[in-house]
N, C-alpha and C positions, 0 to 999 in steps of 0.2 A: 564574429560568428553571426550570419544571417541566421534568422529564429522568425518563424511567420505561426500564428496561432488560429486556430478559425473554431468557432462555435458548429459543436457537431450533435449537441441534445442537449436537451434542458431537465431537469426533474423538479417539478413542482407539486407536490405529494405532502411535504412536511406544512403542517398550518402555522407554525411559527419559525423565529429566527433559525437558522441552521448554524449549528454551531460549530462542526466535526464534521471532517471525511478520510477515511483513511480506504488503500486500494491493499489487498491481494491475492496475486496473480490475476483470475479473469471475475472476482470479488469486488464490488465497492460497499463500505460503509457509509452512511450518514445517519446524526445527531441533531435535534432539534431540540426548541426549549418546548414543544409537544409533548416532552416526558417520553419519544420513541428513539431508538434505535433499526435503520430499514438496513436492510441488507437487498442489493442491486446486483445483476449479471450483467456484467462490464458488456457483452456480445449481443445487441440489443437491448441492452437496457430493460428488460423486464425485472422487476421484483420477484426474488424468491419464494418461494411456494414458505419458508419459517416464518417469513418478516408480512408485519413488523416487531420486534424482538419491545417486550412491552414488562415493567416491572418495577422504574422507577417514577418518583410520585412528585416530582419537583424538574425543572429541567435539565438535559443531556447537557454536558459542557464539555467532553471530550470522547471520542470511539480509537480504539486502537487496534490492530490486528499483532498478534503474536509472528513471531517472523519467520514459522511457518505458516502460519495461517489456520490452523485449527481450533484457535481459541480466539476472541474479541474482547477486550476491555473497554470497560465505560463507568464513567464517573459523574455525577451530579449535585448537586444545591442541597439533596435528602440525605447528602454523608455518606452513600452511599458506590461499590464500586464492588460492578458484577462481572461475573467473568462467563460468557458464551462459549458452548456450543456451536461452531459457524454451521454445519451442515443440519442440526436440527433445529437448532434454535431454543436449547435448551441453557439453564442457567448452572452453570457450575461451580458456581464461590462467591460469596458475600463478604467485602469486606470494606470493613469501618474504623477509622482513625478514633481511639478516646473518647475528643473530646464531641463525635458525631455531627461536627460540624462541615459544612460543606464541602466536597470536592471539587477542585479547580479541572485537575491536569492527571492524567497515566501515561508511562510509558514501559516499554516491556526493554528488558535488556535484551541486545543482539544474539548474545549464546542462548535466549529465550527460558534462563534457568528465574528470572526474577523480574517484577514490576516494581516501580516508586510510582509514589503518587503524593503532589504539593496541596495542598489544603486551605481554606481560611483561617484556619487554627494557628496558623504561622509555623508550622512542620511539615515535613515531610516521612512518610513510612516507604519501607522498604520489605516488601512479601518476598517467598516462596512459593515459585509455581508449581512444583512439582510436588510440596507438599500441602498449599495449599493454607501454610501461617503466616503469620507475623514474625518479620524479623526484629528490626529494630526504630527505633523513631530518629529522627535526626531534627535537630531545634537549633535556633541559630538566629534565623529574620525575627522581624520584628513587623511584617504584616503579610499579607497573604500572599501564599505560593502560586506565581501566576503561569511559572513557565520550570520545566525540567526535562534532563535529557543525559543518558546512558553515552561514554566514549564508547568509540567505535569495538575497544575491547572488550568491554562489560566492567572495569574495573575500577571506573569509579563514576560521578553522578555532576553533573554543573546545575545547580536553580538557582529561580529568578521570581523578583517579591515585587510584590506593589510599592515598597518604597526605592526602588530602580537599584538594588544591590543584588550582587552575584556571588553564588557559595560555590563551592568544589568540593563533595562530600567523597569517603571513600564507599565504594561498595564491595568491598572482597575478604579484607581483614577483621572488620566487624568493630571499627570507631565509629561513633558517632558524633565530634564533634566536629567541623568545616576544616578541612585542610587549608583551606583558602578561601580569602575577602576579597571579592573586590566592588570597593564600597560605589564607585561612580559608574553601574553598567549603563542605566541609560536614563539622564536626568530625572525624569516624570515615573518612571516607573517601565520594568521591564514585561512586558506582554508575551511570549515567545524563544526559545530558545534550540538550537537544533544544531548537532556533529554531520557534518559531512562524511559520507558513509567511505569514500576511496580517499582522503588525504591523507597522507605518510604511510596509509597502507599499515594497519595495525600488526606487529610482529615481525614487521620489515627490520628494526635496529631492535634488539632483545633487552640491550641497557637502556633505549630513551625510546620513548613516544612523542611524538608529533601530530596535532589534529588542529583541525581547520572547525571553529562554533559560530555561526552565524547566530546571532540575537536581535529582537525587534522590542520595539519600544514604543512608548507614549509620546516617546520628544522624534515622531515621524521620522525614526530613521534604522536604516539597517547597520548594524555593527559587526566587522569579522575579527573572530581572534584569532591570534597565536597562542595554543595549550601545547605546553611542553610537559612532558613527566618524566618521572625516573621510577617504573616497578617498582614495588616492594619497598624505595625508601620514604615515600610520603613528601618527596618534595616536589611542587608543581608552579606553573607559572603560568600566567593569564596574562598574556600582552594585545596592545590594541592593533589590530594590523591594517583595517582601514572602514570609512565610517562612508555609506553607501547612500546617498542625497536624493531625491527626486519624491517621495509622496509628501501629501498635502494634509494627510490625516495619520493617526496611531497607526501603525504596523501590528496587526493584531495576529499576523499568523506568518510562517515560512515556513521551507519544505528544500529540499535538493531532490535533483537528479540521483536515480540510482549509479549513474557515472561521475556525482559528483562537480560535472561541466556544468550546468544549470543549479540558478537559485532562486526561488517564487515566492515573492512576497504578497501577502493584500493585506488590503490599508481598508483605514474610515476614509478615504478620499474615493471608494466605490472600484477601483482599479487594481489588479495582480500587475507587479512588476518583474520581471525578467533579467538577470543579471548572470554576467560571467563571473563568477566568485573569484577564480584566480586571478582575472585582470583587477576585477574590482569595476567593472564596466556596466552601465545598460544595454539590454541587448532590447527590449519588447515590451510595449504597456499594451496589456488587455483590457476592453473595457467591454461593460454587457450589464454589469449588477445596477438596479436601482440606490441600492442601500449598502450600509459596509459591507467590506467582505471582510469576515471572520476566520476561513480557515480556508487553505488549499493541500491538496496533494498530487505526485506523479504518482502512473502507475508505475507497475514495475517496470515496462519497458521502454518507458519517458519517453511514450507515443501521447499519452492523453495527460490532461491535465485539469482535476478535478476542484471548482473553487464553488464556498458556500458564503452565504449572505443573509444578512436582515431582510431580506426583499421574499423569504421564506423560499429561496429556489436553490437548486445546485447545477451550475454550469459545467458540463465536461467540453475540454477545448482540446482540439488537435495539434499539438507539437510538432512541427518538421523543421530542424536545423537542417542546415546546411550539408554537416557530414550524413546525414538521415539521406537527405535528396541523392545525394553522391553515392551511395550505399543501394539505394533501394534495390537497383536491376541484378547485382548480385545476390542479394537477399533472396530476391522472386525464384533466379534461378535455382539455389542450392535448397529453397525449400519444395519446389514442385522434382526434385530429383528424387531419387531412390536412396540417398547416403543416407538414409536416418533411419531406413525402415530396418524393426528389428527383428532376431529371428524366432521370436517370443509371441506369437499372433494371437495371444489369449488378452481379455482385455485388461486395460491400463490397471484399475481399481482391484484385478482379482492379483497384479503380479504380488510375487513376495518381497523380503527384504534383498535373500538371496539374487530372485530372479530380475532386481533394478543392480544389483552389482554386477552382474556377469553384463546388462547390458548397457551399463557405463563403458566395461571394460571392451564392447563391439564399438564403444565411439572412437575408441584406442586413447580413453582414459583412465585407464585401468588404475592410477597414481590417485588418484581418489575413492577408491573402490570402499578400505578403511573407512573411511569418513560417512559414507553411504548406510556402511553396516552398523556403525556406531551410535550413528544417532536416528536409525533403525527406522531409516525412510524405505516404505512398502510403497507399490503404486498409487495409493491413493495420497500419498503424503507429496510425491515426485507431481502428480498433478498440481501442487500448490507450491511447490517453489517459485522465486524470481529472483531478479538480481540481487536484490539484498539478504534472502536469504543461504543463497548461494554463497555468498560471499563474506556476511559474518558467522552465519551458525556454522555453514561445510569447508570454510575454509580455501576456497576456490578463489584465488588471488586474480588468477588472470582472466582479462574480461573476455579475449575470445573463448576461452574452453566455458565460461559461463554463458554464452552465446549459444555456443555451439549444444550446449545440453536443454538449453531453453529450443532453438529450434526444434531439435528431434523433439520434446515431449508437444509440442505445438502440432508436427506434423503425424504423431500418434495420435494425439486427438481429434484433429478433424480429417485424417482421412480413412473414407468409410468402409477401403479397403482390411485395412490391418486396424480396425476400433470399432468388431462389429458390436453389436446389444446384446447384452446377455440371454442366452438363444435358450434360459428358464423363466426368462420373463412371461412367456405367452406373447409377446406383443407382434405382432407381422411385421416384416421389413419396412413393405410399405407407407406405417405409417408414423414410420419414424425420418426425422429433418438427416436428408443424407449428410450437411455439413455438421448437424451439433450431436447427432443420433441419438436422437431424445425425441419424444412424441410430439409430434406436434399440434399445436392447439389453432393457428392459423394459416392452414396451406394454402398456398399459391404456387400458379403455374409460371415456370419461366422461359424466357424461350427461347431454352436448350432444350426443352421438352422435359424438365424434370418437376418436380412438384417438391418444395422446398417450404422450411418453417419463413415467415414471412420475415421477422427480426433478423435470422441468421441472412438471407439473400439478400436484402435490404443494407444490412450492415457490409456487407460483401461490396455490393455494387457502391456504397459511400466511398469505401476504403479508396476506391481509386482501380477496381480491378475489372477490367474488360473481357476476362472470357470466363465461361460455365466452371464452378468447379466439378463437375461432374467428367467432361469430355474435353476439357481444356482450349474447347474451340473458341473462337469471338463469338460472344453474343451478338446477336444482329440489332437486337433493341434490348432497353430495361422495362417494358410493360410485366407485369404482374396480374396475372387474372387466378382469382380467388377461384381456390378448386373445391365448391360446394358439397359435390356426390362424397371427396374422402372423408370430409370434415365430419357429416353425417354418421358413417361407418367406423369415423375415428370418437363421435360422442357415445355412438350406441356400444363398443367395445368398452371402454370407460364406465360407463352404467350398469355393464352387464357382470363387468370385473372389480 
C-alpha cells in the first residue's frame, strides 16, 4: 500500500512537552506538561473560543475524547482526572485514585458507558460515566500503569506497567482480579497499548471474540497480538502474532486507523512510523520533530494525522493512501451532488432525536434508525459522530453506510444552502463565512467574488480543490485580498451586541 504523508500546519502554542492528542470529528485535543488542555478546530486550525481548558496543577499526560465527543478526559502527575465539557469548556467530574497518586493513562470504553484509568499507584480504576462513580479498583502490577485499553466490545480492559507485563482485566461482570498474565509483553517495560477498532468485527461470532492489540514498548519495538475470548466464560488468550522492527528509540505512543488498515507509531528516535498491521509491513517514516515524539493520533476520517513532541509542537500531517487517491474523484462527485440533501431545511443543531431518525431513514438507512433513537443522538450529537463512533457506540458494521452517513452530515454542514444561521441570532448573512457559517473574524476576498473566513478558504484551497465553493466554477487564481470595509462593520456589530 503506497502511503505518502505531507506536513500540512504546525501548532506551537503549548510551552512545554506535548504529551496527548486526541481527534473528534472536526475537534482536536492537545495535552502539555504546561498543566493545559487546548481544544483546536480541525478546519483551520484556530483555537476555540473555551480553550485553553485549565485546572490541573502538575502536568497533562493524557487527553481523551468520549466516542461521542461530548465529553474530554484528562489525567495528570496531581492524581487528578477531569472530565470536560467539549463545547464550553467546563469541568464535569473530578476523579481520584486512593492512594492520590499520579495519573499515567484514560481511556473511555467504545459503548462510552465507562473510563479506566492506570496509575502510579500500580492499579488501575474503573468509573461510571453516566453516573459519575467509582466502580471498582483492579491491582495486579507491581509498578506503574503506563498503558491501558478497552476491547473493541467494551467487555473487558488489556494494561501495561513499567515493569513490561500485561494484564487482561474484566470490565462487565464486576472481578477484579487479572484474568490474564502475560508476564514478557515487552522487555524494558510497556509504554502503549491500543485494539484495533475493525479486526474480527466485535459480534461477528456471538461464542468467541477475536481482536487484533498493537503494544509499544521500551525494548523499540511494536508488538501485535492475537486476543481470543470466549463471552461470559472468562477464558482469554494473548498470543504473540508479530513483533514490528524498525525505531531506534522507545515507542512511546500508537494509534490505528479508524479502518483499522493503518498503524502509527512514534518513538524517542524523533520519527512516526507507518505500518500495514495485517501484513505486519512498513508502509511510511515521517519525520519533522526535533525531540521525541510522545503521542499521535488519526482523525476520524484517517485524512490527517496528528503527532506531539518534546520539541513542545504538534505536527498535523496529511494521509493519502493509495485507495484514498483512487477514491477521491468519486468522492468529489457524490458530495457536490444533491443525494444527501435532506428534506429537514431547519438547522443541523435545532433537529430532534426524531427528526435525525426519519432522516437516516431518507439515506435508505432506515435498519438503524433504532439505534439513532436509543442512544438519543439529536442533531447536535450527529454533528459529532465519526467512524469510530459509528461504529462501536451505533453499531454500524459496514464501512460504506458509515461513509455514506459521514458524507451527508459533511455536506449539511458546509452547504450554505440547506445550513443557514439561526435567523434569531440577529447576525446578517453577510457576515457570516458562507463555508463554515459562523462569523467571521478574517474576511477575505476571493476571486469568485465572494468574501469568505480566511482559515475556511485557505484550508479549501490547501485541500487540493480548484473551484469556488460558492459557484462551483474554476478559480482563476488563489489571491486573497483582505476585505477591510466588512471586518469594520463585522467589529462594530460585535461591540454593539
Amino acid at each position: 500500500m503506497s502511503t505518502v504523508a505531507s506536513l500540512v500546519h504546525t501548532i506551537s502554542s503549548h510551552s512545554s512537552d506535548v504529551n496527548g492528542v486526541s481527534f473528534s470529528g472536526g475537534t482536536l485535543a492537545t495535552c502539555s506538561g504546561d498543566k493545559t488542555i487546548r481544544l483546536w478546530a480541525v478546519d483551520g486550525f484556530s483555537e476555540l473560543p473555551c480553550s485553553p481548558l485549565c485546572g490541573h496543577t502538575y502536568a497533562v499526560h493524557c487527553c481523551v475524547f468520549s466516542p461521542f465527543g461530548t465529553l474530554l478526559a484528562s489525567c495528570s502527575t496531581d492524581g487528578k482526572v477531569f472530565l470536560w465539557n467539549v463545547k464550553t469548556g467546563e469541568k464535569q467530574a473530578t476523579f481520584e485514585h486512593a492512594s492520590k497518586i499520579g495519573i499515567r493513562i484514560c481511556r473511555f470504553s467504545p459503548n462510552s458507558t465507562l473510563l479506566i484509568t492506570g496509575s502510579d499507584d500500580e492499579s488501575l480504576a474503573l468509573w461510571d460515566i453516566s453516573q459519575k462513580t467509582f466502580i471498582r479498583s483492579l491491582e495486579g502490577h507491581e509498578a506503574s500503569v503506563m498503558a491501558c485499553a478497552f476491547t473493541p466490545d467494551s467487555t473487558a480492559v488489556v494494561s501495561g506497567s513499567a515493569n513490561g507485563d500485561m494484564m487482561v482485566w474484566d470490565a462487565q461482570f464486576g472481578h477484579s482480579k487479572p484474568l490474564l498474565c502475560q508476564l514478557v509483553g515487552h522487555d524494558l517495560g510497556v509504554t502503549c497499548c491500543e485494539f484495533s477498532p475493525t479486526y474480527g468485527m466485535p459480534g461477528a461470532d456471538p461464542d468467541n471474540s477475536h481482536f487484533m492489540l498493537a503494544s509499544g514498548g521500551n525494548d523499540d519495538s511494536v508488538k501485535l497480538w492475537d486476543m481470543m475470548t470466549r463471552p461470559g466464560s472468562g477464558k482469554m488468550v494473548l498470543g504473540l502474532r508479530d513483533t514490528l522492527v524498525g525505531h531506534t528509540g522507545t515507542v512511546m505512543s500508537i494509534c490505528f486507523s479508524t479502518t483499522g488498515k493503518l498503524l502509527a507509531s512514534g518513538s524517542g528516535d524523533k520519527t512516526v512510523r507507518l505500518w500495514d498491521p495485517l501484513k505486519g509491513e512498513p508502509v511510511h517514516t515521517i519525520e519533522g520533530h526535533s525531540r521525541y515524539v510522545t503521542c499521535c493520533a488519526f482523525s476520524g476520517d484517517g485524512t490527517l494525522l496528528a503527532s506531539g513532541s518534546n520539541d513542545k509542537t504538534v505536527m498535523l500531517w496529511k494521509i493519502t493512501t493509495e485507495e484514498q487517491l483512487t477514491d477521491q474523484a468519486s468522492y468529489e462527485d457524490v458530495f457536490a451532488s444533491d443525494e444527501f440533501v435532506p428534506r429537514n431545511k431547519t438547522p443541523l443543531y435545532q433537529w430532534t432525536v426524531e427528526e435525525v431518525c426519519t432522516w437516516v431513514s431518507e439515506l435508505g438507512l432506515q435498519q438503524y434508525e433504532e439505534s439513532f433513537r436509543r442512544n438519543a443522538i439529536d442533531g447536535t450529537e450527529l454533528a459529532t459522530l465519526d467512524q469510530k463512533s459509528l461504529l462501536s457506540a451505533l453499531g454500524i458494521d459496514a464501512l460504506g453506510h458509515r461513509n455514506k452517513i459521514l458524507r451527508a452530515v459533511n455536506q449539511i454542514q458546509s452547504h450554505p444552502i440547506i445550513q443557514p444561521r439561526d435567523p434569531e441570532s440577529g447576525v446578517h448573512d453577510e457576515y457570516l463565512c458562507p463555508v463554515t457559517r459562523e462569523i467571521m473574524k478574517e474576511p477575505v476576498l476571493a476571486a469568485d467574488g465572494y468574501t469568505y473566513e480566511r482559515s475556511a478558504i485557505t484550508a479549501w484551497i490547501n485541500s487540493g480543490k480548484t473551484r469556488s465553493p460558492m459557484t462551483n466554477a474554476t478559480l482563476p487564481n488563489t489571491t486573497l485580498t483582505p476585505n477591510r470595509s466588512l471586518k469594520m462593520l463585522i467589529q462594530r456589530h460585535l461591540q454593539e451586541n
